[in-house]
C-alpha positions in Angstrom: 75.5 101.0 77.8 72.0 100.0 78.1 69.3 102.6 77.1 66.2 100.7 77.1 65.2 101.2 74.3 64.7 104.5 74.0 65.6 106.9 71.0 69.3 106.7 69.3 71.7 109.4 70.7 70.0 109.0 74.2 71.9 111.0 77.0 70.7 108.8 79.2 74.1 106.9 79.8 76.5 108.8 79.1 78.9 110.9 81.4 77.2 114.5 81.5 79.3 116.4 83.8 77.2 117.6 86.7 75.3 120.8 86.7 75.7 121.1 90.1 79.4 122.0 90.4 80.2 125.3 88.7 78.1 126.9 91.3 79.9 124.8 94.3 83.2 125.3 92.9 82.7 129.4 92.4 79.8 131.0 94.3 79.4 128.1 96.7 75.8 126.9 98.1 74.2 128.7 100.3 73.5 126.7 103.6 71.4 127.8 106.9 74.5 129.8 108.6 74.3 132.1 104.8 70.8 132.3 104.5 70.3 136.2 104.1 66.3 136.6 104.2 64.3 139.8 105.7 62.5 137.6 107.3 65.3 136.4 110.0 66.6 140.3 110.7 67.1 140.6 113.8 67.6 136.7 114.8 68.7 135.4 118.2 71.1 133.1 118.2 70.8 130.1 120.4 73.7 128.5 121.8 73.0 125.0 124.2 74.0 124.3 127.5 75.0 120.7 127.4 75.7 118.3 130.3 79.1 117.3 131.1 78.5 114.1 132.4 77.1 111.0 131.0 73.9 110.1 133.8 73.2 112.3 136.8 69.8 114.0 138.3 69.8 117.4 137.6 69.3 119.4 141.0 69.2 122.8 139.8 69.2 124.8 137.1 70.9 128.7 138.0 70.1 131.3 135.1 70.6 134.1 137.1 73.9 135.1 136.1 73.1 134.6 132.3 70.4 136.3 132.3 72.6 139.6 133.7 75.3 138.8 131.1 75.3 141.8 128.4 73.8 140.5 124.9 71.7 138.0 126.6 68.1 138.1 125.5 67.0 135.0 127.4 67.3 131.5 128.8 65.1 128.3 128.2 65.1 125.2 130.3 62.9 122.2 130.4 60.7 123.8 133.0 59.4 126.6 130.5 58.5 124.0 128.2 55.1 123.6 129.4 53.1 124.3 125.8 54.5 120.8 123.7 53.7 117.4 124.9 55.9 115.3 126.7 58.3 113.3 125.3 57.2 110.5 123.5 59.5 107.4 122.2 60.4 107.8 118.7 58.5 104.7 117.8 55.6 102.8 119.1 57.3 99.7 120.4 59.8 101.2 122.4 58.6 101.6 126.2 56.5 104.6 126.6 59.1 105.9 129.3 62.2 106.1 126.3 60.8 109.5 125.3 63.0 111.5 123.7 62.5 115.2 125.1 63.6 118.7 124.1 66.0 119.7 126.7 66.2 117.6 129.8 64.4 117.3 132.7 65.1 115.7 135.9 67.8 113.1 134.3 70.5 113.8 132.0 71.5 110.2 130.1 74.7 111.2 127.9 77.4 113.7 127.6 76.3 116.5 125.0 72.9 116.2 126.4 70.9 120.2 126.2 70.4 120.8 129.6 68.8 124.4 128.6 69.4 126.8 125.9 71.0 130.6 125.9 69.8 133.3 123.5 72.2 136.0 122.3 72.0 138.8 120.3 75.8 138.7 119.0 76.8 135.9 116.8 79.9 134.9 119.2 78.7 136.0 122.6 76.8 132.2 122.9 79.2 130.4 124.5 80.4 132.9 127.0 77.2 133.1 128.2 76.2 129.5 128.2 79.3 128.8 130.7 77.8 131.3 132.8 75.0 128.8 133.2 74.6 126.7 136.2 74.0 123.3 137.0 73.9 121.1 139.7 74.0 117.1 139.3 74.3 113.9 141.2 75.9 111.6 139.2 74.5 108.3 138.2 76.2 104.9 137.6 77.5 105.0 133.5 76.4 102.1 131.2 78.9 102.1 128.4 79.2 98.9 127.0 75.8 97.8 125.3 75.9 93.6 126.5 76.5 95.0 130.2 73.3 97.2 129.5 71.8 93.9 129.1 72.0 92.8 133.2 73.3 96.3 134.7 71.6 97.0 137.7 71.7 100.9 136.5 68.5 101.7 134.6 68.5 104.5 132.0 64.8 104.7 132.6 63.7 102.8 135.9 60.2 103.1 135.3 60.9 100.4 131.9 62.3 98.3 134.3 64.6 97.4 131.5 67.5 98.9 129.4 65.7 96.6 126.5 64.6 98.7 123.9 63.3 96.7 121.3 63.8 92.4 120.9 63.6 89.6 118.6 63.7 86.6 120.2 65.4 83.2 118.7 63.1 80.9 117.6 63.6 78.1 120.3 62.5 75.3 118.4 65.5 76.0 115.8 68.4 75.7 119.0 69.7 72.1 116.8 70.3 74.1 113.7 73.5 73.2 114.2 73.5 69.6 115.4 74.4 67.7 111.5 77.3 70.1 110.6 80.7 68.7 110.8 82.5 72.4 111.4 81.2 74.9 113.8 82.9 78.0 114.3 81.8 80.5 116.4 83.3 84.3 117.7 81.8 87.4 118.7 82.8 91.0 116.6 82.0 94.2 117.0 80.7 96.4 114.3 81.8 100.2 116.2 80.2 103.0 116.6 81.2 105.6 113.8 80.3 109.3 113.6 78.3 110.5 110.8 80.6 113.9 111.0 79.2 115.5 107.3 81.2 118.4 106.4 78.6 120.7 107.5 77.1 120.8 111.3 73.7 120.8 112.5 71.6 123.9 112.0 68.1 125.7 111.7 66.8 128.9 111.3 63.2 130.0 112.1 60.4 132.6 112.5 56.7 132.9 113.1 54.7 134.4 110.4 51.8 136.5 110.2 49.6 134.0 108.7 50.4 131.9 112.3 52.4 129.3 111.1 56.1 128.4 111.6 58.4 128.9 108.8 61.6 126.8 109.7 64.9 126.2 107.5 66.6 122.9 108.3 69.5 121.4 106.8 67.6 117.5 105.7 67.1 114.9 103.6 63.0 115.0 103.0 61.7 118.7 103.8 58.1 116.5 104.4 59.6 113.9 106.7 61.4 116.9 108.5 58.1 119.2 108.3 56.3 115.7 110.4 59.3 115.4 112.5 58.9 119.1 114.3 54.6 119.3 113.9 55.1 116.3 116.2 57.7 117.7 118.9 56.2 120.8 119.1 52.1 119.6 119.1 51.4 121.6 115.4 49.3 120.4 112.8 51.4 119.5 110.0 49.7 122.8 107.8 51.6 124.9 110.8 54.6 124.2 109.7 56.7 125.4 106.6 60.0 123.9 106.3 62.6 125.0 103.5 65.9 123.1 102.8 68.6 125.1 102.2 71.7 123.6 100.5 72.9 120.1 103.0 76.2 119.6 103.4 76.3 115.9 104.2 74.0 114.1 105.8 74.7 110.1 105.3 71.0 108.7 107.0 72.1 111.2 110.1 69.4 114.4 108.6 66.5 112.7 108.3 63.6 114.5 110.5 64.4 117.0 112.8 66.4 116.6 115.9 64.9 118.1 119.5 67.6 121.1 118.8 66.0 122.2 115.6 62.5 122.1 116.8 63.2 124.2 119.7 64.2 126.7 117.5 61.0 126.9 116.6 59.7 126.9 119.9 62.3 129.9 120.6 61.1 132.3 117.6 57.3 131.8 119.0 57.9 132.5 123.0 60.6 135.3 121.8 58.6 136.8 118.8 61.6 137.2 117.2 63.7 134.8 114.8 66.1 132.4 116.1 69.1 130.7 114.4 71.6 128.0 115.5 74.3 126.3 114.2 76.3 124.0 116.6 80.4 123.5 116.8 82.3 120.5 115.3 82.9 119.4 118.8 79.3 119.6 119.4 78.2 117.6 115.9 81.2 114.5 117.0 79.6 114.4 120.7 75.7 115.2 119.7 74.7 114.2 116.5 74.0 110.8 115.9 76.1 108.2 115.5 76.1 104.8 113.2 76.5 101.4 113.7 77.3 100.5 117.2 76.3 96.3 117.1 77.5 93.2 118.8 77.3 90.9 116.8 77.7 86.7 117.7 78.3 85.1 114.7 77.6 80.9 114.3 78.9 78.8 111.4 78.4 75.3 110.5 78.4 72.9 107.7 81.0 70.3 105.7 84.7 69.7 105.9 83.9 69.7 102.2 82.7 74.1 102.1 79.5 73.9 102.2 77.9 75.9 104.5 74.5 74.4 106.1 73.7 77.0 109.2 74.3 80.0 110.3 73.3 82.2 113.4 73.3 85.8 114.1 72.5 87.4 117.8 72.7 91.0 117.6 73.4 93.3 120.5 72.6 97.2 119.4 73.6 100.1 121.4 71.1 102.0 120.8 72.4 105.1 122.9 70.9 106.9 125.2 67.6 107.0 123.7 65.6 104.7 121.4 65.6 106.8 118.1 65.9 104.7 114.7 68.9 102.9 115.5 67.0 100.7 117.8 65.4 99.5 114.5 68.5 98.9 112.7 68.6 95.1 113.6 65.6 94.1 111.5 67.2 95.4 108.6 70.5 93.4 109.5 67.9 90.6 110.2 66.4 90.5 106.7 69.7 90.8 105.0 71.6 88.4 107.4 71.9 85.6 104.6 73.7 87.2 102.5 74.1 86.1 98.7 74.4 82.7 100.3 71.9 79.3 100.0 72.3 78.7 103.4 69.2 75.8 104.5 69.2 76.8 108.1 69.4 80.4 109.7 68.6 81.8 112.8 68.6 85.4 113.8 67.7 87.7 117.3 68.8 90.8 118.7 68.0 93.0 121.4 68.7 96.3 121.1 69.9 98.7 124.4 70.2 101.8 126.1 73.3 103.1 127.3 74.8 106.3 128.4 76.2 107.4 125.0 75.0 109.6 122.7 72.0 108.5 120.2 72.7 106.0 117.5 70.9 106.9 114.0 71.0 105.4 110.5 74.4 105.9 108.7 75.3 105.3 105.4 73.9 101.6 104.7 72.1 101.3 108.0 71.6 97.7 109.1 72.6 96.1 105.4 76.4 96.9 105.9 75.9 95.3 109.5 74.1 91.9 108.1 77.0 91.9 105.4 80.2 92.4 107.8 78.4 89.5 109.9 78.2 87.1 107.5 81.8 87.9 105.5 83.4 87.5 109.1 81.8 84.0 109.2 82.7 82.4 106.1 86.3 83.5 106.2 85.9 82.2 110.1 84.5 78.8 108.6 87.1 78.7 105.9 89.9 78.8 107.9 88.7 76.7 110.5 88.2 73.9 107.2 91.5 75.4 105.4 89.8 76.2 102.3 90.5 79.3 100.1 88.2 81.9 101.3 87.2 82.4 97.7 86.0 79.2 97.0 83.7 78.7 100.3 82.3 81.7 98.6 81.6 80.0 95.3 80.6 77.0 96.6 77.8 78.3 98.8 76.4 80.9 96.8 73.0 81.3 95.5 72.7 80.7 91.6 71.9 83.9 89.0 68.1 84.4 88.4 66.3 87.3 86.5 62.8 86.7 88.7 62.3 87.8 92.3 63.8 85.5 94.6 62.1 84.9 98.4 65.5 84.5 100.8 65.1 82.6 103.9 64.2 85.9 105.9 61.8 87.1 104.0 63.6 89.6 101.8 62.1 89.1 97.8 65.8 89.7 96.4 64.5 91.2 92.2 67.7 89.8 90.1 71.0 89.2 91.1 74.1 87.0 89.5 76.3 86.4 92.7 78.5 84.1 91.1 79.1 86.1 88.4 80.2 88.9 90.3 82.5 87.1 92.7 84.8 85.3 89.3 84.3 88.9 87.6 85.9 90.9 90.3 88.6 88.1 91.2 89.5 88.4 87.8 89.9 91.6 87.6 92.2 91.6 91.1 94.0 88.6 89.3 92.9 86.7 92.5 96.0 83.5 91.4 98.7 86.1 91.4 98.2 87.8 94.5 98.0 84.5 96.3 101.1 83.8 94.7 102.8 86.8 95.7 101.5 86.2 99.3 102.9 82.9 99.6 106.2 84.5 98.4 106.1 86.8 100.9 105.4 84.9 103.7 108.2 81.8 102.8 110.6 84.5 102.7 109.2 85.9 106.2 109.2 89.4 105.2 108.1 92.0 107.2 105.7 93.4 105.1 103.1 91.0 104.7 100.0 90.7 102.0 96.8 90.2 102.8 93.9 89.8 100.4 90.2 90.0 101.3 87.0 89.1 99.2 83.5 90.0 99.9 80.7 89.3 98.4 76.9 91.5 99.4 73.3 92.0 98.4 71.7 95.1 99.9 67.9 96.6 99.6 67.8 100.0 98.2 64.5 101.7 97.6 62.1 99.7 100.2 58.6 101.2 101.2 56.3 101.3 104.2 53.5 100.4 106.2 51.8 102.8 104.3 52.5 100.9 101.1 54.3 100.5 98.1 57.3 102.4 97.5 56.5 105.5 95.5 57.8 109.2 94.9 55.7 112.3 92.8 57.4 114.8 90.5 55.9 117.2 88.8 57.5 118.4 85.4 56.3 121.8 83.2 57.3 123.5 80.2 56.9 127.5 79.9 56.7 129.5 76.7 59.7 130.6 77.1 60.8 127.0 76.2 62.2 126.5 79.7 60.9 123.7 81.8 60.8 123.0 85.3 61.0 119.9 87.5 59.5 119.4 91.3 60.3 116.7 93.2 60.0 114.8 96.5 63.3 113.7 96.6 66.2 115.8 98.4 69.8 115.9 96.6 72.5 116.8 99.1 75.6 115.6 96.9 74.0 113.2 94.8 73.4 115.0 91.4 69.8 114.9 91.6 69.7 118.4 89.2 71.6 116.9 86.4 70.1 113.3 86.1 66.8 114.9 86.4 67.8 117.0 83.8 69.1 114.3 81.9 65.4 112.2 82.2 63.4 115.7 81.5 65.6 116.3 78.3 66.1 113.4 77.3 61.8 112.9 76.3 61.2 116.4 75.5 64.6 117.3 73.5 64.9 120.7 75.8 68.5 121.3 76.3 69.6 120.6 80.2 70.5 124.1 80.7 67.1 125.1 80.6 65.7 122.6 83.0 65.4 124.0 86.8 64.9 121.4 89.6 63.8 122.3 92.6 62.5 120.2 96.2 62.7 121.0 100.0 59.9 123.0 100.4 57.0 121.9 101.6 54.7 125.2 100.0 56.3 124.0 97.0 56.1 120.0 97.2 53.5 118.7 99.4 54.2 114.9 99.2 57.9 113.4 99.2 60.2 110.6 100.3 63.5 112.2 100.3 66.7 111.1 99.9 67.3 108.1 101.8 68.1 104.2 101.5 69.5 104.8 97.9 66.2 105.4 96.6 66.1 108.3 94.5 66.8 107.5 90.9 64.6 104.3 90.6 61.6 106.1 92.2 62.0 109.6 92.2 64.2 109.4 88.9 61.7 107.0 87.6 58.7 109.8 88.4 60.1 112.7 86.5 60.7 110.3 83.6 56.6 109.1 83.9 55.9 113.3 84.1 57.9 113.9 81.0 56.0 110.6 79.1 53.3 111.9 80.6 53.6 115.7 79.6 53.9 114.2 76.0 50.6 112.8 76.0 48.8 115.5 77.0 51.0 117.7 74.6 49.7 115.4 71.9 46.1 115.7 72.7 46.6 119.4 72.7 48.4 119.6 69.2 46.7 117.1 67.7 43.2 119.3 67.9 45.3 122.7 66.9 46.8 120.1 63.7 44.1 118.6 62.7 45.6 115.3 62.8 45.5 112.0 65.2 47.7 111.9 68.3 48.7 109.0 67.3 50.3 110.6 63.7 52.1 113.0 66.4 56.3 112.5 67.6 58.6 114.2 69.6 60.6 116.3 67.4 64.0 116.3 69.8 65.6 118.8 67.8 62.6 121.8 67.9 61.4 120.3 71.6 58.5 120.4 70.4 56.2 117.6 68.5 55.5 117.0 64.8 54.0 114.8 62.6 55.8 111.4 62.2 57.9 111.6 58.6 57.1 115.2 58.2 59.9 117.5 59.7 59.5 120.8 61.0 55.6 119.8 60.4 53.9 120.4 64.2 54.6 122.7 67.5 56.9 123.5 70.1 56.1 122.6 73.7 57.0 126.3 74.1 54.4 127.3 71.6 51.6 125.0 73.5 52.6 126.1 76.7 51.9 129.9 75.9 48.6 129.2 74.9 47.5 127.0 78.3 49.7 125.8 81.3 51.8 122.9 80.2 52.4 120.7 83.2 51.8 117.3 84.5 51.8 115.9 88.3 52.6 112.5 88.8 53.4 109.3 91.2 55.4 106.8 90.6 54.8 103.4 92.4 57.2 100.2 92.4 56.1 96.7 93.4 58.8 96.9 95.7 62.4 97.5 97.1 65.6 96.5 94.5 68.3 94.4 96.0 72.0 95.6 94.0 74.6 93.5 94.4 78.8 93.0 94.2 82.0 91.9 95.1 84.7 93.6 96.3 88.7 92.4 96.8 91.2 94.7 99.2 94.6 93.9 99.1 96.8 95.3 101.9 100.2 95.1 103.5 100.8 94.9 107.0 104.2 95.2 108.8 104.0 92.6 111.2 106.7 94.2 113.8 104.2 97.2 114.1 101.0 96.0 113.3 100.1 99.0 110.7 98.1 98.2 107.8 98.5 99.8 104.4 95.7 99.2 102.1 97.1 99.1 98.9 94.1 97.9 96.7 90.4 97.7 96.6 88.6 96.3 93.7 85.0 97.4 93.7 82.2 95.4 91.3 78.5 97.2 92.4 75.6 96.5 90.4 73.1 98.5 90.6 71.2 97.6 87.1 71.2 100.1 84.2 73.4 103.4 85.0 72.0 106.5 83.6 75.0 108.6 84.6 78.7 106.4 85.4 80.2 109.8 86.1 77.8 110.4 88.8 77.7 106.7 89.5 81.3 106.6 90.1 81.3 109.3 92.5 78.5 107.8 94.6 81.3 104.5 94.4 83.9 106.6 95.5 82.4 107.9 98.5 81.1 104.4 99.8 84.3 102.9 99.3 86.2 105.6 101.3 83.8 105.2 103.8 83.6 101.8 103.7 87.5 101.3 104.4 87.8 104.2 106.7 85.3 102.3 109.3 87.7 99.0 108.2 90.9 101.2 109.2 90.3 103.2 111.3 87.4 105.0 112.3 85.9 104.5 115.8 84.1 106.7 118.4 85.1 105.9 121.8 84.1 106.6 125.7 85.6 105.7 128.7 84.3 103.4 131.6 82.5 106.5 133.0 80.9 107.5 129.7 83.1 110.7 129.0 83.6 110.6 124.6 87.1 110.8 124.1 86.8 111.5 120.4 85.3 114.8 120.6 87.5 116.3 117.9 89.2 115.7 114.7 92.2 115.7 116.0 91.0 112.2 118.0 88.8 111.4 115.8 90.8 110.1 112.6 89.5 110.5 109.2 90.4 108.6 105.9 92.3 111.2 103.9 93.5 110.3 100.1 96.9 109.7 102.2 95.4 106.3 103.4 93.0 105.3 100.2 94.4 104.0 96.5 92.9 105.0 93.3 89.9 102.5 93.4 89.4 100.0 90.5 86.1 100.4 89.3 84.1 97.4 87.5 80.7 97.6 86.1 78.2 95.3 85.4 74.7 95.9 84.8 71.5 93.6 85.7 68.5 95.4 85.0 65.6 95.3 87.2 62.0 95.2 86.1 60.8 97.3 89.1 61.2 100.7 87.1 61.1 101.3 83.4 64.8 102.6 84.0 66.2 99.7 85.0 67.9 101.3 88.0 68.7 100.1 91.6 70.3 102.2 94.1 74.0 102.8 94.0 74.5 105.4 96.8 75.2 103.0 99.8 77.0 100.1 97.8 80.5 101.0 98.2 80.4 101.2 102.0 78.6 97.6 102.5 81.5 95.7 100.2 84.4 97.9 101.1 84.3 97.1 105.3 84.1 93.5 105.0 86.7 93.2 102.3 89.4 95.5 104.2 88.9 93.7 107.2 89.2 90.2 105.9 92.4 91.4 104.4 93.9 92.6 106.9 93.4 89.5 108.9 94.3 87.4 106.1 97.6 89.1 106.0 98.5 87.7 109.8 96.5 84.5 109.6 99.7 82.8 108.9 100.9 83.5 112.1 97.8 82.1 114.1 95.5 85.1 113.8 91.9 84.5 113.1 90.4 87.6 113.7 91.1 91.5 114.7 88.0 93.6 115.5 87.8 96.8 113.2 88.7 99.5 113.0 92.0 97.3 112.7 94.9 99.4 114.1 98.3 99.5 114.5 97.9 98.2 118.4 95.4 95.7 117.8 97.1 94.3 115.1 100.3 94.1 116.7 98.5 93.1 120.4 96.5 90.4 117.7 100.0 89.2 116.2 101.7 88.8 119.7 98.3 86.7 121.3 98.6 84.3 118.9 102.5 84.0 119.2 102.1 83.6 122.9 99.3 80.8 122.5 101.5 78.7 120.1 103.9 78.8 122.6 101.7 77.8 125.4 100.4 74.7 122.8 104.3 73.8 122.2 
């Protein structure tokens, strides 16, 4: 394992069991709904009133009877709202009419919508109450599906004058992209909507202090992105507004910033003068929260009979939901990584992303990258098989050669060092890629009923990227107390990824302080003024990479401190790992603890760590599967996993961020999907409809590491925390398709199911008998 260079018997490396579980596996965390503080006695709780249909006008609004209902303390609509500004869009390109407001007003433009929100003093009396609520509508025409968004007459927001969102336009002078290839293959997929659905719900908790400002707790993924998120809905200065972050369970892209919901809390405790809390129902979360993906996507194809690929197109088609919040930017991620790990000489990409009468889409687990990835894995198995060439080797044959300095791709993305090819022969060897093919062929000359089906994909992904503001960067601050305990601030948010021990890990590592006395602590904005979060797998190589500059940091100033009290140079001075402390280099026990310096002045050191940029990991992945062709179900019985994410400070830690992504990953493959009808009514509004991936439908995954360092960060690292889900969906769902091409099936639209399977297996039966 790769320790760059730093002292023998580094931790950093090794598999340190995480600090974090004893507590979760006894105690358990305490998250908003346990929060017991003084400060929230005698808390309302807020239950909403959300619409039942998916577009009407609202015509009225009766409060009368809930307000007369015992253990109501109050009702809030729209029209009380008259102290915050009006709803803005989420982002400056999107029309200025795609506003996003609190509760609605006027127009109601999915189911789940808060029409207006009921405050209780019981913790259960909520939803009594809330039914006792009454509102009138005239329904609107529904716009499900996100191309028909594209020429509906309906408009979400008539004064746009469009259900367009946000565009990139083809380049027109590029239509002939496609006019030397030999082959073009062509189809149009769908990457579905998924819900986020983390383990625990929505919530917030807030009160007014006497100081004036707004104290607000907020399940999240960046307490500072969160703290901007409600200064802005509710018109505060940013200095208004405290936010804490109690324990998050789960949040996959779906907590970052505040939803309307959890700044109205806010709103309530001020109007009230009293504390508010919420926490919304599962059914609520599957209907309300955000959802992910949710792309058209019109893949193109083209090149030689011989494999190699020479163009490719991409027109994307985002449903954006109801309104325009991040996941109407999704496409110019899935537009920078469209190529892929491949040298492709001509690419074209556009998109336009839509409104529809669906719940808001968000960023989920990948956002964007896993999109641009399932595109381009759908077209070269498309292209193989339209050639008749092993998937595999189309693969080999097209992709981009190894290289250790940054690489400009053909959209713009500075990929910082990737071996592609190594990865694809790596992870085929490791699925023994020649003896499942064998096995297949056996299978299908004997015409069994269970079929195989193998599927390969191959991804680059950007973890870590910055801003407009700049560079990506992240602070931590690290100090050592005379106890001899030290303490680490950060600006990134853990919420399952083991922040607390790798921190640890970095912090003990330079110092020699034993991990058991190192406390980590983030989400507060009193406490860290400045963070990034956690988000876009960037924690380790920026916010990991700053605790590790604090610590070098720390030791330096410790130096120039003992050095003085020594009498000797700084230079002359080591870290003594075994004392934590310092001493003088072939002299030991010579020198002082950090304890020792700390008691005679504060021992602490505030930095920010800045990269020259975002780090692009990389893999392959092979699924093998069995499908019954009389039913159609799918069995995945495989799934080889090689993610690179350079040098791995933790693999046990690593592998659990693998595990997750793959589960994910295949579950999206499977069988995940959330659905509406024609008149925008979700039909997957519980778990019971909305199926999971359980260990039932997953094998133990086969794990295979490889490291390629990057320079960006003296650790090496890249992310790992999204990896598993880009690889795993592709993979899956070329395997499953592989396992029926035989029988004239070229493609089945994920999640691949029993019925579409089956209705997949009989088409293509049907149209060989219409050929014949």
């Amino acid at each position: 394992m790769t320790t760059l260079g730093l002292p023998r018997g580094s931790i950093l490396g090794t598999r340190v069991q995480r600090l974090e579980d004893p507590g979760f596996l006894t105690t358990g965390a305490v998250y908003t709904d346990d929060i017991v503080d003084d400060r929230l006695a005698r808390a309302v709780r807020v239950t909403f009133v959300r619409s039942p249909l998916a577009h009407a006008t609202v015509t009225s609004i009766d409060i009368s009877a809930a307000l007369a209902a015992e253990g109501c303390v109050g009702v809030v609509t729209a029209g009380d709202l008259t102290d915050i500004p009006s709803p803005a869009p989420a982002f400056a390109m999107y029309p200025e009419q795609m506003g996003l407001p609190l509760l609605a007003s006027g127009t109601v433009r999915y189911v789940g919508e808060p029409v207006a929100a009921v405050l209780t003093d019981g913790r259960y009396d909520g939803e009594d109450i809330a039914e006792l609520v009454e509102v009138g509508y005239d329904p609107l025409p529904a716009v499900v599906d996100p191309v028909l968004a594209l020429t509906s007459e309906t408009l979400l927001f008539p004064g746009a004058g469009t259900n367009v969102a946000y565009e990139m336009a083809p380049d027109p002078e590029r239509d002939d992209i496609f006019s030397d290839c030999e082959v073009v293959a062509t189809r149009t997929i769908v990457n579905q909507r998924v819900a986020v659905a983390p383990l625990e719900v929505r919530a917030a908790a807030a009160v007014w202090e006497e100081d004036g400002r707004l104290t607000t707790w907020i399940p999240n993924q960046g307490a500072q992105g969160t703290q901007s998120s409600v200064a802005r809905l509710l018109g505060l200065d940013v200095s208004q507004v405290h936010v804490i972050t109690p324990a998050v369970g789960g949040a996959f892209g779906a907590k970052f910033g505040a939803d309307p919901e959890a700044a109205l809390v806010g709103w309530i405790a001020r109007r009230f003068g009293r504390p508010a809390t919420w926490v919304e129902t599962r059914s609520d979360n599957l209907v309300a929260m955000t959802h992910g993906r949710g792309q058209v996507q019109t893949v193109t194809i083209g090149g030689s009979r011989t494999g190699r690929v020479t163009a490719y197109r991409l027109d994307i088609v985002q449903d954006s939901g109801a309104y325009p919040r991040i996941g109407a930017l999704l496409p110019t991620l899935t537009q920078l990584m469209a190529p892929g790990v491949y040298d492709i000489d001509n690419l074209q990409t556009s998109f336009r992303s839509v409104v529809t009468t669906t719940t808001p889409v968000g960023a989920y687990r990948g956002a964007g990258r896993p999109e641009a990835t399932a595109a381009i894995e759908r077209a070269m198995d498309l292209f193989a098989a339209e050639i008749g060439m092993d998937p595999a080797d189309v693969r080999r044959l097209n992709l981009l050669p190894a290289f250790t300095e940054p690489f400009r791709s053909s959209t713009g993305a500075i990929y910082d060092s990737g071996n592609y090819p190594m990865a694809l022969d790596t992870v085929l060897a490791a699925a023994d890629y020649p003896s499942l093919r064998a096995e297949q062929a056996s299978r299908r000359e004997r015409g069994d009923v269970r079929q195989l089906g193998i599927g390969v994909s191959v991804y680059v992904e950007i973890t870590g990227g910055g801003s407009e503001a700049g560079a990506p960067k992240e602070n931590a601050t690290v100090e050592v107390h005379p106890d001899g305990t030290a303490s680490i601030l950060t600006g990134t948010s853990p919420h399952g990824q083991g922040h607390e021990t790798v921190w640890a890990m970095l912090v003990s590592n330079e110092l020699g302080i034993e991990m058991d006395k190192i406390t980590v602590r983030w989400g507060d904005t009193d406490l860290v003024l400045r963070g990034g979060g956690t988000g876009g797998s960037r924690s380790l190589q920026q916010g990991g990479a700053a605790v590790r500059q604090a610590s070098l940091e720390l030791v330096d100033l410790a130096k120039s401190r003992a050095a003085a009290q020594l009498e000797v140079s700084a230079d002359d001075l080591v870290v003594d790992h075994g004392r934590a402390g310092l001493m003088v280099t072939g002299v030991p026990g010579s020198g002082v603890t950090f304890a020792a310096l700390a008691a005679m002045e504060p021992l602490l050191v505030h930095t920010i760590f800045s990269a020259p940029g975002a780090t692009y990991p990389f893999g392959a992945h092979v699924a093998v599967v069995e499908v019954d062709v009389e039913t159609g179900k799918a069995e995945l019985m495989r799934l080889i996993a090689l993610d690179d994410a350079g040098v791995v400070v933790n693999p046990l830690i690593a592998e659990g961020q693998r595990h997750g992504g793959l589960a994910q990953g295949a579950a999206q493959a499977l069988l995940e999907e959330v659905l509406y009808d024609e008149d925008g009514n979700p039909t997957t509004t519980t778990l019971a409809a909305y199926p999971f991936v359980s260990a039932t439908e997953l094998p133990s995954f086969e794990l295979v590491t490889t490291e390629t360092p990057t320079t960006y960060n003296p650790l090496g690292a890249k992310g790992i925390g999204e990896a598993g889900t880009i690889g795993s969906t592709p993979a899956v769902q070329s395997a499953v398709v592989d396992a029926v091409a035989h029988l004239g099936v070229r493609h089945v639209d994920m999640p691949t199911t029993s019925m579409r399977i089956w209705a997949a297996i009989n088409a293509a039966a049907a149209d060989k008998e219409t050929t014949d």
